[in-house]
C-alpha positions, 0 to 999 in steps of 0.5 A: 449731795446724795441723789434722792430719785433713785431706790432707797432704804426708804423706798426698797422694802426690806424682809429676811423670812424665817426660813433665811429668804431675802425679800426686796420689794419695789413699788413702781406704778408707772405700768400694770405690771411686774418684774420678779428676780432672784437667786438661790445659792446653788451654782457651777463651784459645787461641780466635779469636773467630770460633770461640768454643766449640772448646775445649768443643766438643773437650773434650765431643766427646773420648768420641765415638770412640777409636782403640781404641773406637767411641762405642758401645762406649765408653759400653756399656763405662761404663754395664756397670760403672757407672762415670761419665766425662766432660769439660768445657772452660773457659778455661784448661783442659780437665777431667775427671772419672770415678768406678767401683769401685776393681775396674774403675779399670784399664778407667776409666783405658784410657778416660780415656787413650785419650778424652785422648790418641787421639780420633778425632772422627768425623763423625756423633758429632760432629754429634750433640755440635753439634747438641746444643749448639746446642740449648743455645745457643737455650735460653740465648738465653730464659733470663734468667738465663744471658742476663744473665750472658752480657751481664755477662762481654761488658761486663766483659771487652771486648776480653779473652778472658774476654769470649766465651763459653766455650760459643760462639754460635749463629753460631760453633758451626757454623762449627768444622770436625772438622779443626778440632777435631783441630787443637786437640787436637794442638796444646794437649792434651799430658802438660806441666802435665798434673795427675790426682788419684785418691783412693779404695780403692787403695794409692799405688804401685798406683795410680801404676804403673797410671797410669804405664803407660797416661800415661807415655808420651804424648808431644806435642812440638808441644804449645802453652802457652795464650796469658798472661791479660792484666789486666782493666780496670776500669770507671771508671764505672757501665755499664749494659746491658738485654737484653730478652727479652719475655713474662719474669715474672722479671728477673734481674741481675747486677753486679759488675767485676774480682776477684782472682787465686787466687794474690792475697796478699789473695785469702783477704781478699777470699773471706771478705769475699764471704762475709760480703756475699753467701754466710753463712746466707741469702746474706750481708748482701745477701741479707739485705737484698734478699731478706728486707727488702726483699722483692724477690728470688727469690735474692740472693748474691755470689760471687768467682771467683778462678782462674788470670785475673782472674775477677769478684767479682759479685752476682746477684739475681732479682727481679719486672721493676718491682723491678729499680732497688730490688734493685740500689740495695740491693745499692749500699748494702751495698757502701757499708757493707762498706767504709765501716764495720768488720766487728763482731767477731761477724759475723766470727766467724760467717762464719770459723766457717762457713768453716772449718766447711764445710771438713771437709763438702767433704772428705766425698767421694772427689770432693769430696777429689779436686777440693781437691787438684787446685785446691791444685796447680792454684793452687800452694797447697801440699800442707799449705794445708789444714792451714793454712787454718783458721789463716789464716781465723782471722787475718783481722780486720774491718780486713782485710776493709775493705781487700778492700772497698776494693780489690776493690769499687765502688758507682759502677764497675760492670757492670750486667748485667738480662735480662728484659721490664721496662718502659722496657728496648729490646731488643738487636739 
């Protein structure tokens, strides 16, 4: 039977505006407060190459100043009523996120709406945000971690958009002009396909006609769709790229290839066979393995992305620089095993269990409530996927999580991503 405590067509409030703005409303009166997120379809996948990070750069420079409010008054505005706004660009999307008492939701709106619609981009702020950035940049150029990831998505996604960083690099940053993040702004921020969530202490139809009277009437008709994501190739065998970074006592790794979209008929498959791999108790089967057997790992897990594009299914793991060969060969061999041997009937059970079981702890927050609503629209879930979902987890069988592992995984196609300062490994130029 389908479970009736969580967000439901009956209680998710549902409005599309005129002007093509999704409005989701969730009445929660457990605290005097409010969480406000949302998207607007205008991210990384719009990029050229020479300018990888305009779309970051953009989203995070919206706050900057306003055409109702300087950059000072706009934070002073924030931190009098301890409300919290902020923005994030990524590849498909811009998103934002804001939370205040439910008392001042009417001053959290103004600045959501004129940060989104009417920014202004002055210099000097602006300057502030790049050079911030560019600090962040330097710092990921020694990190093992975030170094290896970057080398992985570079390998794996050649030739495609997923492939450049959404945080740009140290040579494209200051490249980007004010102008051209105004441009950007003109032509992809825009009310169509737009979705705001707002789920806290507030009746539906107040909260709809407040967000109606500061949205309903932004316009852009020169607003652009964002380019179609192609299909990713997969690799045909194994690739292998060693970045070092000298003077490291840890190396990290991370390998993997092409998962599958969210809206995949197999996708929830594939999602709770990496969980069974590299999530359930310590990390999965590969944690298991590598971290508690073996001895060799700082941290070991998998995870599958599953968005909008093909997102990866990859494993990391962290590990001391002569163990690096030995992390890698056993993360090889679970995957070997998850698709070469059935799931038992317990290991299964104990991962649906923990599936669904996590469900209600992520629904526990305004904010936690407010992001699975947005992704169920976002995704075309539907409102009642919830209800769902724990049916569905259930039904999967080890036969079906093999197939995921056949279709999804390989031992011998692979990007190899290692980061770090290991003997035998030649610097990047």
């Amino acid at each position: 039977m389908p479970d009736t405590h969580y967000p439901s067509p009956q209680t998710i409030h549902r409005t599309v505006l005129s002007n093509g703005i999704t409005v989701l409303v969730y009445e929660n009166f457990a605290s005097q407060s409010v969480v406000i997120e949302g998207l607007v379809r205008a991210g990384a996948l719009a990029e050229r190459r020479e300018l990888a990070g305009l779309a970051n750069l953009t989203a995070v420079s919206l706050m900057r100043g306003t055409e109702k409010r300087p950059f000072a008054q706009i934070y002073e505005d924030l931190e009098a009523v301890g409300a919290d706004l902020g923005f994030s660009g990524s590849d498909h999307t811009t998103g934002f996120a804001a939370s205040s008492l439910v008392e001042d939701v009417d001053l959290l709106l103004d600045l959501l709406a004129q940060s989104l619609c009417r920014p202004t981009f002055p210099e000097q702020p602006v300057e502030q945000v790049r050079g911030q950035l560019m600090t962040g940049l330097a710092m990921r150029a020694n990190d093992t971690r975030r170094m290896a990831n970057l080398k992985f998505y570079e390998a794996l996604y050649a030739g495609h958009p997923y492939g450049r960083a959404t945080s740009g690099y140290l040579e494209t940053i200051p490249q980007i002009s004010r102008e051209d993040l105004a441009n950007f702004h003109a032509r992809y921020y825009g009310p169509r396909g737009m979705i705001l969530t707002i789920v806290g202490a507030i009746k539906a139809e107040a909260a709809l006609a407040k967000i109606t009277a500061v949205f309903g009437d932004w316009q852009n008709r020169e607003q652009q769709r964002l380019p179609d994501i192609p299909a990713a190739v997969r690799p045909t065998k194994i690739i292998r790229i060693d970045h070092n970074i000298p003077d490291k006592s840890q190396a990290d790794i991370i390998l993997g290839l092409p998962g599958p979209r969210r809206s995949a008929p197999d996708y929830l498959d594939a999602s709770l066979m990496n969980t069974i791999l590299g999530v359930f108790g310590m990390m999965g089967r590969i944690g298991k393995k590598v971290r508690e057997e073996q001895g060799l790992a700082y941290y070991a897990y998998s995870h599958l992305q599953g968005g909008l594009g093909p997102g990866p299914w990859a494993a990391s793991a962290g590990v001391a620089p002569d163990k690096v060969e030995q992390a890698i060969a056993g993360i090889r061999e679970e995957i070997v095993r998850i698709q070469t041997d059935l799931v038992a009937p317990e290991e299964l059970a104990d991962s649906q269990a923990f599936r669904t079981g996590s469900l209600p702890v992520s629904l526990a927050t305004n904010s936690g409530l407010a992001g699975t609503i947005t992704n169920m629209e976002l995704y075309d879930l539907g409102l009642d996927y919830l209800q769902r979902f724990p049916n569905m987890v259930r039904a999967i069988t080890p036969e079906r999580i093999q197939a995921a592992a056949q279709n999804y995984l390989s031992a011998e196609q692979l990007v190899i991503a290692v980061a770090g300062a290991m003997d035998g490994i030649g610097s990047e130029a």
